[in-house]
N, C-alpha and C positions, 0 to 999 in steps of 0.2 A: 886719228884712228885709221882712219883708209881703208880701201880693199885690202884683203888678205888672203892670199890664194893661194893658202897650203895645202900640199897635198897628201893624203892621209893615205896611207897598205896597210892590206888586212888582207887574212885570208878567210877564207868561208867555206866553210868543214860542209856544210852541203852541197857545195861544189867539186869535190873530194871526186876521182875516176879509184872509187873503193879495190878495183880487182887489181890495178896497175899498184895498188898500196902492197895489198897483202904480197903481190908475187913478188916486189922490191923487199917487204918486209920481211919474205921468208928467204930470198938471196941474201939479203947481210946477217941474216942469224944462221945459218946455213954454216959460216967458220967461226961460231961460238963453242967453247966449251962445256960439256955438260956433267962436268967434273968439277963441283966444290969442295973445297978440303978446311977451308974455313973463313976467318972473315975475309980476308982479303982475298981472295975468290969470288966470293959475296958482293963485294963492293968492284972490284972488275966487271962482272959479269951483269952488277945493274947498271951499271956507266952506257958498258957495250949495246946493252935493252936500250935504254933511253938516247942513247948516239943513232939507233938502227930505226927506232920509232918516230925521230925529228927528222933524219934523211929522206923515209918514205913518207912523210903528210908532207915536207916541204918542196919534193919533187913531185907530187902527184894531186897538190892542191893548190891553183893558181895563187898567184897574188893578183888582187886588186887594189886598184888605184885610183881614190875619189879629191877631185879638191872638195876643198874647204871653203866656202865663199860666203861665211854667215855673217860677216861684218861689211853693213853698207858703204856706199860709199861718201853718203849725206851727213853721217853721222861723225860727228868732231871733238874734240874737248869742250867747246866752248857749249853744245847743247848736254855735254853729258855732267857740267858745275849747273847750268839751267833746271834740267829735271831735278836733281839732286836738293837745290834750294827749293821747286815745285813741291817735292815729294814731302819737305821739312813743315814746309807752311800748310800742305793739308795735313799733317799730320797733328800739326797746334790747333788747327782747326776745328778737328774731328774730337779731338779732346776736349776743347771748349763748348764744344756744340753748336757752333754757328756755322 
């Protein structure tokens, strides 16, 4: 098994600089149309929403970057068939009652 030192991005919405959002979020809506004429208007125009809403949280909410280091480095196959037959025989155990 080994160390495992992956490293996980995320971003975290309370780290969010909220005023740098809205004023990004209202520059790209800013050359939106506010002329529907039908569906296909409809379906441009939430595309253009949800393009303008991903652009400003992912310019204005950092990414963080954590490793991942929850696998020791003690731990092997050979203790992880060990427990496994450990875990079988309390388990016959506990059923018999001794």
């Amino acid at each position: 098994m080994g160390i495992d030192h992956t490293v996980i991005t995320y971003r975290n919405p309370r780290r969010t600089d909220w005023e740098s959002f809205k004023t990004d979020l209202s520059g790209c809506l800013s050359g939106m149309t506010d002329k529907i004429k039908n569906f296909t208007d409809l379906e441009i125009a939430a595309n253009q929403l949800q393009d303008a809403i991903n652009f400003a949280y992912n310019e204005n909410c950092p990414l963080t970057m954590r490793k991942n280091n929850r696998n020791t480095s003690w731990w092997n196959q050979d203790l992880a068939v060990k427990r496994m037959k450990v875990r079988r025989l309390f388990s016959v155990a506990k059923k018999s009652g001794n």
